[in-house]
Structure formats: structure tokens, C-alpha cells
N, CA, C and O atoms as a Maestro MAE file, in Angstrom:
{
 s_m_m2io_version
 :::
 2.0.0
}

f_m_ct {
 s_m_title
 :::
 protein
 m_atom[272] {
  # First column is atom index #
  i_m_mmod_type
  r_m_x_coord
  r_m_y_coord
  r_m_z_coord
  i_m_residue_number
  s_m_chain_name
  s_m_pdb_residue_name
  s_m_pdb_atom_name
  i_m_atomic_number
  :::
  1 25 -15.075 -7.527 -14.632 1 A "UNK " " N  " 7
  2 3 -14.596 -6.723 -13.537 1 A "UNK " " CA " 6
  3 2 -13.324 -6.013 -13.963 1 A "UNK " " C  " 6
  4 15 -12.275 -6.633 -14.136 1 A "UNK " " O  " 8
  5 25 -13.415 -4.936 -14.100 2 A "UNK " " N  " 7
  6 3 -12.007 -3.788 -14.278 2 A "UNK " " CA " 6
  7 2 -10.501 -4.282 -13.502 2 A "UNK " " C  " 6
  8 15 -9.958 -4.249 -12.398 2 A "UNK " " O  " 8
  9 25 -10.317 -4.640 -14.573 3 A "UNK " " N  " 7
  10 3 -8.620 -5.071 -13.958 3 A "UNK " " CA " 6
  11 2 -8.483 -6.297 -12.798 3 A "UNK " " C  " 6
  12 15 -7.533 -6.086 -12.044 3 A "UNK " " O  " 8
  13 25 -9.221 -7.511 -12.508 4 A "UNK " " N  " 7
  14 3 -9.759 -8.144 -12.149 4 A "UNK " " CA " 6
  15 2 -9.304 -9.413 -13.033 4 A "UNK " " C  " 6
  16 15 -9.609 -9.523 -14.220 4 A "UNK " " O  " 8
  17 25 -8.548 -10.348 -12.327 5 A "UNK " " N  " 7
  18 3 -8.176 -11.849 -12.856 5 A "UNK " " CA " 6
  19 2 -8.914 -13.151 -12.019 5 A "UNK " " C  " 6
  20 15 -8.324 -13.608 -11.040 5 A "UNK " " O  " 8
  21 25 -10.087 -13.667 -12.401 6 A "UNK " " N  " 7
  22 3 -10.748 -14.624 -11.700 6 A "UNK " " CA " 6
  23 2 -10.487 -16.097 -12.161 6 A "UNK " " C  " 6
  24 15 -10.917 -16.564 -13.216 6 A "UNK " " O  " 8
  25 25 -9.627 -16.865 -11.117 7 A "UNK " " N  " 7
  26 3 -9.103 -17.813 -11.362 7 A "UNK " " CA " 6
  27 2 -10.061 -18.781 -10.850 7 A "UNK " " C  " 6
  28 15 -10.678 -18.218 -9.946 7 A "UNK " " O  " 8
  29 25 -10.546 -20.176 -11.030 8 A "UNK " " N  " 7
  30 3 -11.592 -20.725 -10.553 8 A "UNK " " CA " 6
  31 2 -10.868 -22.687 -10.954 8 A "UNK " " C  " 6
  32 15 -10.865 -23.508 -11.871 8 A "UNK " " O  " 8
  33 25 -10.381 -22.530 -9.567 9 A "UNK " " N  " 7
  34 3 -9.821 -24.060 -9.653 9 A "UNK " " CA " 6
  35 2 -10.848 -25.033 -8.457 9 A "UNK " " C  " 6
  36 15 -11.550 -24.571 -7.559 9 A "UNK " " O  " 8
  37 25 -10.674 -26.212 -8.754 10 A "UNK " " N  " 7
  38 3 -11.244 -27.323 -7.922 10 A "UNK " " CA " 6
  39 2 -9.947 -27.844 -7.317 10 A "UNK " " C  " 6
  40 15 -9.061 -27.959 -8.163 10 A "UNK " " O  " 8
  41 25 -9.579 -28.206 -6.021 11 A "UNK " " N  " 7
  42 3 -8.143 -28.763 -5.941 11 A "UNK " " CA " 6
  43 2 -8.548 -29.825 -4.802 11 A "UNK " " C  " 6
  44 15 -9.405 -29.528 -3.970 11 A "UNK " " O  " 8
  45 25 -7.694 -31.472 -4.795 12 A "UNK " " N  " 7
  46 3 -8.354 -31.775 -3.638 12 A "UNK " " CA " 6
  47 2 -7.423 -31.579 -2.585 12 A "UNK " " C  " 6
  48 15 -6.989 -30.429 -2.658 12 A "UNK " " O  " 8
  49 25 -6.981 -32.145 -1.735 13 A "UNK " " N  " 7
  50 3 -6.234 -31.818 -0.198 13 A "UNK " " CA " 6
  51 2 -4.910 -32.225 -0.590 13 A "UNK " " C  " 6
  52 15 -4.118 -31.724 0.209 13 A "UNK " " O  " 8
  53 25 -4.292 -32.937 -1.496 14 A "UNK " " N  " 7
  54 3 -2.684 -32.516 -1.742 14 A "UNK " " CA " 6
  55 2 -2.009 -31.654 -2.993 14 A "UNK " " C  " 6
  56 15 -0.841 -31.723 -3.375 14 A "UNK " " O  " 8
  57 25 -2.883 -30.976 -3.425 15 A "UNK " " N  " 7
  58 3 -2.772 -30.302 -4.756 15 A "UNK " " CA " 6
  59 2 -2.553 -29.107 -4.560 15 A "UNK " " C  " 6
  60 15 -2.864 -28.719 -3.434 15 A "UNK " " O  " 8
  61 25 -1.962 -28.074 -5.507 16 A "UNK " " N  " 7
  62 3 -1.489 -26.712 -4.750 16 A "UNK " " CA " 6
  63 2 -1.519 -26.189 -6.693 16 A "UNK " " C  " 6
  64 15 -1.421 -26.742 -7.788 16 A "UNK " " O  " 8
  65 25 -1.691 -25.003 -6.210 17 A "UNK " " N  " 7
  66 3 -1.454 -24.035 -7.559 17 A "UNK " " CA " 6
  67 2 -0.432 -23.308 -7.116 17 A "UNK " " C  " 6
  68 15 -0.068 -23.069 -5.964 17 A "UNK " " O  " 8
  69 25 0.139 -22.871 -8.496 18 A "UNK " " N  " 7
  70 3 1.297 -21.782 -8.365 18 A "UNK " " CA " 6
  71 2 0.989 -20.694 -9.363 18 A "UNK " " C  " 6
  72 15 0.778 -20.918 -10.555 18 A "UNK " " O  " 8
  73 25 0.976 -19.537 -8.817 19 A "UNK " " N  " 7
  74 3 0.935 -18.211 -9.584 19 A "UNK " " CA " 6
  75 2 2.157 -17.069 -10.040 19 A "UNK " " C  " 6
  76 15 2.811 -16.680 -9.073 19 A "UNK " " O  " 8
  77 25 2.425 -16.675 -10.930 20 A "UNK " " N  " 7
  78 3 3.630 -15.630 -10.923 20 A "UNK " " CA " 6
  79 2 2.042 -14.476 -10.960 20 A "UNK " " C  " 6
  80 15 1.053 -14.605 -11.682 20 A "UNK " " O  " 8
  81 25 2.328 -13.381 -9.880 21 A "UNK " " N  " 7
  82 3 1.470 -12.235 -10.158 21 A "UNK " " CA " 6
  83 2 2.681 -11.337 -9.905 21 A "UNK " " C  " 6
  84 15 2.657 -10.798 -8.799 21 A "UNK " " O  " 8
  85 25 2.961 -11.262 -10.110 22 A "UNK " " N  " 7
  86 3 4.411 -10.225 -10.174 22 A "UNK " " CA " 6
  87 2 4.015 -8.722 -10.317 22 A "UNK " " C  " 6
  88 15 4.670 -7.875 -9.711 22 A "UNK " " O  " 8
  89 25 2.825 -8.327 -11.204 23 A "UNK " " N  " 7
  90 3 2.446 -7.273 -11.339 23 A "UNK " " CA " 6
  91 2 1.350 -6.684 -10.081 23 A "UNK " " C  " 6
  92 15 1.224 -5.546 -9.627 23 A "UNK " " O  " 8
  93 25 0.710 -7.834 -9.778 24 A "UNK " " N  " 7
  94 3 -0.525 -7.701 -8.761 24 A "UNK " " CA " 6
  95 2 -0.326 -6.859 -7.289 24 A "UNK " " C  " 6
  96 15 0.276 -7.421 -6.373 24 A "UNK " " O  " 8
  97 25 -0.715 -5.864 -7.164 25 A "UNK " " N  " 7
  98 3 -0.275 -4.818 -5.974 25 A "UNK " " CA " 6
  99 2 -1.460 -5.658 -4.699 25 A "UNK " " C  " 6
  100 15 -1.018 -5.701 -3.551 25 A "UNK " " O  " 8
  101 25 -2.591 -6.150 -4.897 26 A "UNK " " N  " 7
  102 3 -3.385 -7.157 -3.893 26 A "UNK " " CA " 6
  103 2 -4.105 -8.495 -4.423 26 A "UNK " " C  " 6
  104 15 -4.735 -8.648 -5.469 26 A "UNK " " O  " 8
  105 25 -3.857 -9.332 -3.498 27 A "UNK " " N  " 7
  106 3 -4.343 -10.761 -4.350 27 A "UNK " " CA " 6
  107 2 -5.329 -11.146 -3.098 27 A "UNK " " C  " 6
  108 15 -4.965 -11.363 -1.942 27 A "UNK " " O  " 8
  109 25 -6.997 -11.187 -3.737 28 A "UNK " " N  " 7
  110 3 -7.581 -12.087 -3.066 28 A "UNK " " CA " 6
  111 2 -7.460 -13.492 -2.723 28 A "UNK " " C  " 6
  112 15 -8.099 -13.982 -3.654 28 A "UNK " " O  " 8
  113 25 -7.164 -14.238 -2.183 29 A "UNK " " N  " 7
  114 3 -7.931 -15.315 -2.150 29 A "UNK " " CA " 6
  115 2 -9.027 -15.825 -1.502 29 A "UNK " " C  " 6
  116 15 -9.229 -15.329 -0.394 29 A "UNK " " O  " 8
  117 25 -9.937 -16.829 -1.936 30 A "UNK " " N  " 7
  118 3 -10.837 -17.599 -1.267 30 A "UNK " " CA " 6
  119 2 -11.471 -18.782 -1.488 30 A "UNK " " C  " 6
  120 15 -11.908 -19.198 -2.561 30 A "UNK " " O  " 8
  121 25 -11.498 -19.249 -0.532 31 A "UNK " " N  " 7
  122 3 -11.389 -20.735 -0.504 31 A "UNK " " CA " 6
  123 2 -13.337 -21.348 0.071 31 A "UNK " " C  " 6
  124 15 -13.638 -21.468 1.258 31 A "UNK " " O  " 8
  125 25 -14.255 -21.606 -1.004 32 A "UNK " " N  " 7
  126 3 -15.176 -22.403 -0.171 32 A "UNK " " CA " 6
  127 2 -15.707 -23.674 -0.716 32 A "UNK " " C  " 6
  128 15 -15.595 -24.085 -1.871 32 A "UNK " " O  " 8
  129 25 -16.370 -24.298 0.400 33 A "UNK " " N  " 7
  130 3 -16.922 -25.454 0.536 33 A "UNK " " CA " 6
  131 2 -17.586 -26.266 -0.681 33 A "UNK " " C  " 6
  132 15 -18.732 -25.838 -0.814 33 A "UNK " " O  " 8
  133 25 -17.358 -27.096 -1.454 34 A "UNK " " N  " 7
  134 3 -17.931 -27.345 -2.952 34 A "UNK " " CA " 6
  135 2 -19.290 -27.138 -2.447 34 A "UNK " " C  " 6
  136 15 -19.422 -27.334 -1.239 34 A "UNK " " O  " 8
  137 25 -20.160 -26.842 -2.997 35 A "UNK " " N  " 7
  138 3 -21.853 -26.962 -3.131 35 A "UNK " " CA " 6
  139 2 -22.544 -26.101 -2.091 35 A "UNK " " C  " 6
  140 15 -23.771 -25.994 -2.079 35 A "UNK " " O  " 8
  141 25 -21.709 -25.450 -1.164 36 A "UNK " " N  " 7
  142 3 -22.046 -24.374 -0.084 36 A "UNK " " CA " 6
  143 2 -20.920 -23.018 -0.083 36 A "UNK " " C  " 6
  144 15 -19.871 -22.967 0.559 36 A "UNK " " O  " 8
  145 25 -21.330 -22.247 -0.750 37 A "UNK " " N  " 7
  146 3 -20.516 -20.640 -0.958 37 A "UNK " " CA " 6
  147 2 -20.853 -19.908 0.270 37 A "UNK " " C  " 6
  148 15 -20.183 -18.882 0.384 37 A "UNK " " O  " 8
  149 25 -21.901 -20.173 1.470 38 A "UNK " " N  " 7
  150 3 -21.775 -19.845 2.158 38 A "UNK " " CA " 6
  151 2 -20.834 -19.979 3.251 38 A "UNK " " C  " 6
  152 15 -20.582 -19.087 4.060 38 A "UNK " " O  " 8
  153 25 -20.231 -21.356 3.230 39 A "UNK " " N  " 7
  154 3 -18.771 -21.677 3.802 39 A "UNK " " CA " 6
  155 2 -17.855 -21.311 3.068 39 A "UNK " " C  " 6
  156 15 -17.749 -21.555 1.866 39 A "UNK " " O  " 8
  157 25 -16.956 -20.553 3.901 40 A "UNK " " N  " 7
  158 3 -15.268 -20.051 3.150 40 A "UNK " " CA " 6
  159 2 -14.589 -19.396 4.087 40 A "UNK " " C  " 6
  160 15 -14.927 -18.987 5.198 40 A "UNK " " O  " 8
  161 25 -13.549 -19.348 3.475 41 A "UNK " " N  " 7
  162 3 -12.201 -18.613 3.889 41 A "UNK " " CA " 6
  163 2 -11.685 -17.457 3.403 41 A "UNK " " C  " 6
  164 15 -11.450 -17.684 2.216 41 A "UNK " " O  " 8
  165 25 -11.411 -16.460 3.639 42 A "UNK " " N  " 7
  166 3 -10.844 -15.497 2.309 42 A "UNK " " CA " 6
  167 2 -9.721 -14.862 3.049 42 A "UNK " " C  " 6
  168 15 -9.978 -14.530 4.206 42 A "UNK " " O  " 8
  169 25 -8.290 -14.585 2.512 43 A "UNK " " N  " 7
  170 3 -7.399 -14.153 2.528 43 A "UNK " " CA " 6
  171 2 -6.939 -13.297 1.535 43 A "UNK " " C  " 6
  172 15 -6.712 -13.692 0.391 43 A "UNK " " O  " 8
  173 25 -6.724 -11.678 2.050 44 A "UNK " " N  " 7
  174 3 -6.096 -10.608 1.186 44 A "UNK " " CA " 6
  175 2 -4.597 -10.348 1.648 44 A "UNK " " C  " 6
  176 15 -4.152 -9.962 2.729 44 A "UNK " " O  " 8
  177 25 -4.021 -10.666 0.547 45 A "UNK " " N  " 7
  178 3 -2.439 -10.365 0.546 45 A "UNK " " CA " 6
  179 2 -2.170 -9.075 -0.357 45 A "UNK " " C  " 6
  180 15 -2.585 -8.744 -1.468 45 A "UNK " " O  " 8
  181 25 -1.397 -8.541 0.473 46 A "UNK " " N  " 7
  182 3 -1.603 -6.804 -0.042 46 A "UNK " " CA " 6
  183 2 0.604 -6.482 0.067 46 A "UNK " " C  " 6
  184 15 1.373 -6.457 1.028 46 A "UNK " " O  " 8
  185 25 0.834 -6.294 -1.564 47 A "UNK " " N  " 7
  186 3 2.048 -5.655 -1.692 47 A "UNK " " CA " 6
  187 2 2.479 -4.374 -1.088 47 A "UNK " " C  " 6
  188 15 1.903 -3.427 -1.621 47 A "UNK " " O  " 8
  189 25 3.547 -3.934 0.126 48 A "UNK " " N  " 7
  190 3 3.708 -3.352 0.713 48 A "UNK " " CA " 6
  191 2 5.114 -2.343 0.405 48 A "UNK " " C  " 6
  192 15 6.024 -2.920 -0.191 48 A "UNK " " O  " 8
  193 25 5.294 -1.193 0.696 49 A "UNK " " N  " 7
  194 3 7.004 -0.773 0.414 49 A "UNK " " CA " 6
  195 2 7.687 -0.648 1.488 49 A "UNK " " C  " 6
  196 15 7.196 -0.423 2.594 49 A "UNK " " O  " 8
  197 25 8.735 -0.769 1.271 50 A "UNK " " N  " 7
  198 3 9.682 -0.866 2.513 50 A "UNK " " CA " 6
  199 2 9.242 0.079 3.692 50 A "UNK " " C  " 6
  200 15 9.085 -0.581 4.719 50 A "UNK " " O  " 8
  201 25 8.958 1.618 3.886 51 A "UNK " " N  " 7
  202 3 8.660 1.966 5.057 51 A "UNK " " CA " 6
  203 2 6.928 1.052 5.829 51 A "UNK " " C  " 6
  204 15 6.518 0.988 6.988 51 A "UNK " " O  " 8
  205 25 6.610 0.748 5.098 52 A "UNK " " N  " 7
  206 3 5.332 0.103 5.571 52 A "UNK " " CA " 6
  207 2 5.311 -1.231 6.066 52 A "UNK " " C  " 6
  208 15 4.438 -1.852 6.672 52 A "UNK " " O  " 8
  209 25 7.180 -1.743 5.435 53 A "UNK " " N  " 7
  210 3 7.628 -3.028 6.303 53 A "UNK " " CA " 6
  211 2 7.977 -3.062 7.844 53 A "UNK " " C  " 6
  212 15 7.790 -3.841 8.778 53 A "UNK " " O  " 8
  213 25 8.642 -1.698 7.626 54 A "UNK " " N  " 7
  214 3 9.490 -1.132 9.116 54 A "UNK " " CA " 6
  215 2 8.448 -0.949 9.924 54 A "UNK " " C  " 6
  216 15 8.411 -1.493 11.027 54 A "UNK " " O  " 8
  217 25 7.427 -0.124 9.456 55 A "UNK " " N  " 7
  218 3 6.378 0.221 10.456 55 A "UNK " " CA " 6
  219 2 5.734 -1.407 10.732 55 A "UNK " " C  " 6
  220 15 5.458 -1.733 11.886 55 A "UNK " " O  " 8
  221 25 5.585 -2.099 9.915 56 A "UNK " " N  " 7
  222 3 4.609 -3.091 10.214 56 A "UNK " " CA " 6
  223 2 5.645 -3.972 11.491 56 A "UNK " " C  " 6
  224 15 5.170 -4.233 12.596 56 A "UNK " " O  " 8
  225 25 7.148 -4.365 11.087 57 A "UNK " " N  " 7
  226 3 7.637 -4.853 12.352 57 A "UNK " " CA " 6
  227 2 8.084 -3.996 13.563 57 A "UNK " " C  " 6
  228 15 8.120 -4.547 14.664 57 A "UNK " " O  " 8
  229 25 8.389 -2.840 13.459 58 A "UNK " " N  " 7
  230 3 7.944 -2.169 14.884 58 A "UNK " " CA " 6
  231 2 6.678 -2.480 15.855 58 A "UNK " " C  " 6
  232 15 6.553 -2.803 17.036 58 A "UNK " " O  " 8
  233 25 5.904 -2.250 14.893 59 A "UNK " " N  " 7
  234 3 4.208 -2.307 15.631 59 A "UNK " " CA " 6
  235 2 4.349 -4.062 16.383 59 A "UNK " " C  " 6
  236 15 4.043 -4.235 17.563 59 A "UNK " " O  " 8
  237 25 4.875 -5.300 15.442 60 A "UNK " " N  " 7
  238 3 4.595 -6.304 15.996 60 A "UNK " " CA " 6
  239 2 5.663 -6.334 16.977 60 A "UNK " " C  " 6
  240 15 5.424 -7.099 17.911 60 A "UNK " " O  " 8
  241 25 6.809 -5.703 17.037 61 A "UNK " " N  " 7
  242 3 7.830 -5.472 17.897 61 A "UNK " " CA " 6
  243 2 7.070 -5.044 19.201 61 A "UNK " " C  " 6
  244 15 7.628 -5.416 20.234 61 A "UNK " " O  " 8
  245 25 6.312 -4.582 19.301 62 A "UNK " " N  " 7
  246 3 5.732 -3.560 20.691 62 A "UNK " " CA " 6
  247 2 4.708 -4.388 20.723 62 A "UNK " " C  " 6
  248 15 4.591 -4.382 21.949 62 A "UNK " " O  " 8
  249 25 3.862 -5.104 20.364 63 A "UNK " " N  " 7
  250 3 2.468 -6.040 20.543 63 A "UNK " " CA " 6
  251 2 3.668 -7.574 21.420 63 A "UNK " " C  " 6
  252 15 3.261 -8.501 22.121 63 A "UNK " " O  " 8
  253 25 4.670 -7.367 21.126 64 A "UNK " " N  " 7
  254 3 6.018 -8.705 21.447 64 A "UNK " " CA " 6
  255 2 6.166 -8.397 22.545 64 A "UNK " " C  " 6
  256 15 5.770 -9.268 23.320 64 A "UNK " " O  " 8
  257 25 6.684 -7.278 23.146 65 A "UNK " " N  " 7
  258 3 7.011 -7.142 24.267 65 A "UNK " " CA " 6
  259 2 6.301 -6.546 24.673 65 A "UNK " " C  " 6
  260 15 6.804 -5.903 25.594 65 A "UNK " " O  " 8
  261 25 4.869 -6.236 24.477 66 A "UNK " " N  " 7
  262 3 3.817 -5.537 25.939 66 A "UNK " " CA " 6
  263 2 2.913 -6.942 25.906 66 A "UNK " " C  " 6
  264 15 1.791 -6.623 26.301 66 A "UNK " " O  " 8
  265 25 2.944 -8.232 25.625 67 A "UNK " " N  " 7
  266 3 2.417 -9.381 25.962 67 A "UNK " " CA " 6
  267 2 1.351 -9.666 25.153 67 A "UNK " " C  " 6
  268 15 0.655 -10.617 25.509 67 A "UNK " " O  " 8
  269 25 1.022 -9.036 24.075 68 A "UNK " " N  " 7
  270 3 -0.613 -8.672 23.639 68 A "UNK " " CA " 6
  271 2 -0.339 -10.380 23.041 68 A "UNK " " C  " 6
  272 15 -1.245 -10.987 22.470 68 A "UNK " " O  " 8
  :::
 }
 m_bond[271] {
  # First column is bond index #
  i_m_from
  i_m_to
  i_m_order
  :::
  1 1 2 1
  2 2 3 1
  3 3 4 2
  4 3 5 1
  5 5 6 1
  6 6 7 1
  7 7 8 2
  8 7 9 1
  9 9 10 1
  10 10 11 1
  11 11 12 2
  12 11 13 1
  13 13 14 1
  14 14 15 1
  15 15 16 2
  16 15 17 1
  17 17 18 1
  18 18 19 1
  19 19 20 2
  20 19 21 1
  21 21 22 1
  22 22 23 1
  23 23 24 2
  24 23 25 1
  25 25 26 1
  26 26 27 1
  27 27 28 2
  28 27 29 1
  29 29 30 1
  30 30 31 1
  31 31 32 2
  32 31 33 1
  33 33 34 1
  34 34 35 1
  35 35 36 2
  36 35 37 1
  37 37 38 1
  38 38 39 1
  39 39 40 2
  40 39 41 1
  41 41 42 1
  42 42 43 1
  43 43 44 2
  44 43 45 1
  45 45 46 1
  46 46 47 1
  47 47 48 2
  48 47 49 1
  49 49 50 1
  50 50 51 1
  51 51 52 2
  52 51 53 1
  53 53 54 1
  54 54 55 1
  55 55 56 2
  56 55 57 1
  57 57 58 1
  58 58 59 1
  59 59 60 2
  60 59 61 1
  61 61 62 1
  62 62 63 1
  63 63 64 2
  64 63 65 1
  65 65 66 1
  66 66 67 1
  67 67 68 2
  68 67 69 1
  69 69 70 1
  70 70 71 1
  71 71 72 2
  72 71 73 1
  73 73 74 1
  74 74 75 1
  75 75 76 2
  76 75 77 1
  77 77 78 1
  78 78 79 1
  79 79 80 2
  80 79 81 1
  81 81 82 1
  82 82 83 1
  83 83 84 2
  84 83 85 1
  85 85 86 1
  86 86 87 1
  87 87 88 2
  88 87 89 1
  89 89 90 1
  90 90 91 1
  91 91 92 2
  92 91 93 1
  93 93 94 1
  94 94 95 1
  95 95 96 2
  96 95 97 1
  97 97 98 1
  98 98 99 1
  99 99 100 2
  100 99 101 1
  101 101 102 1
  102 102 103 1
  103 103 104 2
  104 103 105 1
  105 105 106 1
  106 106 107 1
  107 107 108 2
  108 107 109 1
  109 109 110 1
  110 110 111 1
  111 111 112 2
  112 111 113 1
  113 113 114 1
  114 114 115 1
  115 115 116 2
  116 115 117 1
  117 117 118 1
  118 118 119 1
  119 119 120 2
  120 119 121 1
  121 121 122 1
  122 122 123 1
  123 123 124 2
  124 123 125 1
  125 125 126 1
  126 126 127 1
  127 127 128 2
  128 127 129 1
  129 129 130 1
  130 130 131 1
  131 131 132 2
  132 131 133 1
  133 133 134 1
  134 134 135 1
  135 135 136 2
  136 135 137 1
  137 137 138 1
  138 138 139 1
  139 139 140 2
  140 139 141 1
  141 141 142 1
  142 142 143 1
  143 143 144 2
  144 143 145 1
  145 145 146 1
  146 146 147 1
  147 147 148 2
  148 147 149 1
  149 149 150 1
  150 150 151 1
  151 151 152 2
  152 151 153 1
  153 153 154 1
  154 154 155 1
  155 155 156 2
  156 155 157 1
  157 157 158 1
  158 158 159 1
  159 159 160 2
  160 159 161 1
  161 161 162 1
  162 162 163 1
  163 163 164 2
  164 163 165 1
  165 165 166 1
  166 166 167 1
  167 167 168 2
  168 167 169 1
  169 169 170 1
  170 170 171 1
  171 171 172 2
  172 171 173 1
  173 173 174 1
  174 174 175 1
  175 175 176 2
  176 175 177 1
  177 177 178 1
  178 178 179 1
  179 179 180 2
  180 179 181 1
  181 181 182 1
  182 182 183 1
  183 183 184 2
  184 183 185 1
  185 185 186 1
  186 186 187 1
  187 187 188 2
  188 187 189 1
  189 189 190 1
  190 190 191 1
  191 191 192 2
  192 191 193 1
  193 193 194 1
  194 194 195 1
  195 195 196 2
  196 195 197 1
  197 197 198 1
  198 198 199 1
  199 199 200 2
  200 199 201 1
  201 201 202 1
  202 202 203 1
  203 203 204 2
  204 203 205 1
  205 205 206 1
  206 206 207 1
  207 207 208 2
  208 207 209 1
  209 209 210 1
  210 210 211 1
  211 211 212 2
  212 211 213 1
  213 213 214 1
  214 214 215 1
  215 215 216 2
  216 215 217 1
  217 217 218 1
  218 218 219 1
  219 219 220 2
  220 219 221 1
  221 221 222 1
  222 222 223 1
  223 223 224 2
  224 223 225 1
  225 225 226 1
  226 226 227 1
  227 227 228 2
  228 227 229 1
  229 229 230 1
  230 230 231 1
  231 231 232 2
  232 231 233 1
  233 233 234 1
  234 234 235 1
  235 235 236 2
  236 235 237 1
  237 237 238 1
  238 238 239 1
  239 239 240 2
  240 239 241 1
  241 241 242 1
  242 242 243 1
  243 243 244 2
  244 243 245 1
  245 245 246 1
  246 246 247 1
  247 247 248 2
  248 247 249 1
  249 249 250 1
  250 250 251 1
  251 251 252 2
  252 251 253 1
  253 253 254 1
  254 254 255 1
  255 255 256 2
  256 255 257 1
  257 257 258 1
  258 258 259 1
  259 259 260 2
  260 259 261 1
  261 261 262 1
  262 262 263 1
  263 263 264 2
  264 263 265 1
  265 265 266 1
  266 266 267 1
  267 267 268 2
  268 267 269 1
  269 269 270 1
  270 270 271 1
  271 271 272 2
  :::
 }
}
């Protein structure tokens, strides 16, 4: 996969990995079920620049105070 780092750990419930991606502008993760890939989780963490911070806490600023 083009520019694509596939990390493939087993971990059990007190174990944790640590990554430096320092370069990585989006990091998948996903998390499934040993022996069923149809169970999972997936989380995209996506590197942002400062006006896209401001905008992002305004927006939750106004979702804060109209009750959403």
C-alpha cells in the first residue's frame, strides 16, 4: 500500500503500544475481535492546523451552549 505503515499487534487488556508518528498527517486505528474481523472498532485521528483548531472549538462552543 503506497505510503501505508501496517502495524499488526496482539495485546491483552493491560498492555498498550506506543508510537512516535511524528510525520503521519492521519493515523488509522482498528481494533477487532481475535478470530472474528467482522467485530471492530476503528478510529481515524487526523493532524489538524491551527485555524482548523479555532474553527473546530467554536463549532463545539455553539453545539455547548445551544444544548445539542
Amino acid at each position: 500500500m503506497n505510503g501505508e505503515n501496517i502495524l499488526t499487534e496482539v495485546l491483552t487488556e493491560d498492555e498498550e503500544i506506543i508510537l512516535n508518528l511524528s510525520d503521519a498527517k492521519e493515523i488509522i486505528l482498528t481494533a477487532e475481535i481475535i478470530g472474528n474481523a467482522n467485530v471492530y472498532d476503528r478510529a481515524i485521528i487526523k493532524r489538524i492546523g491551527d485555524l482548523a483548531q479555532i474553527q473546530l472549538k467554536v463549532w463545539q462552543w455553539i453545539d455547548k451552549i445551544s444544548g445539542k
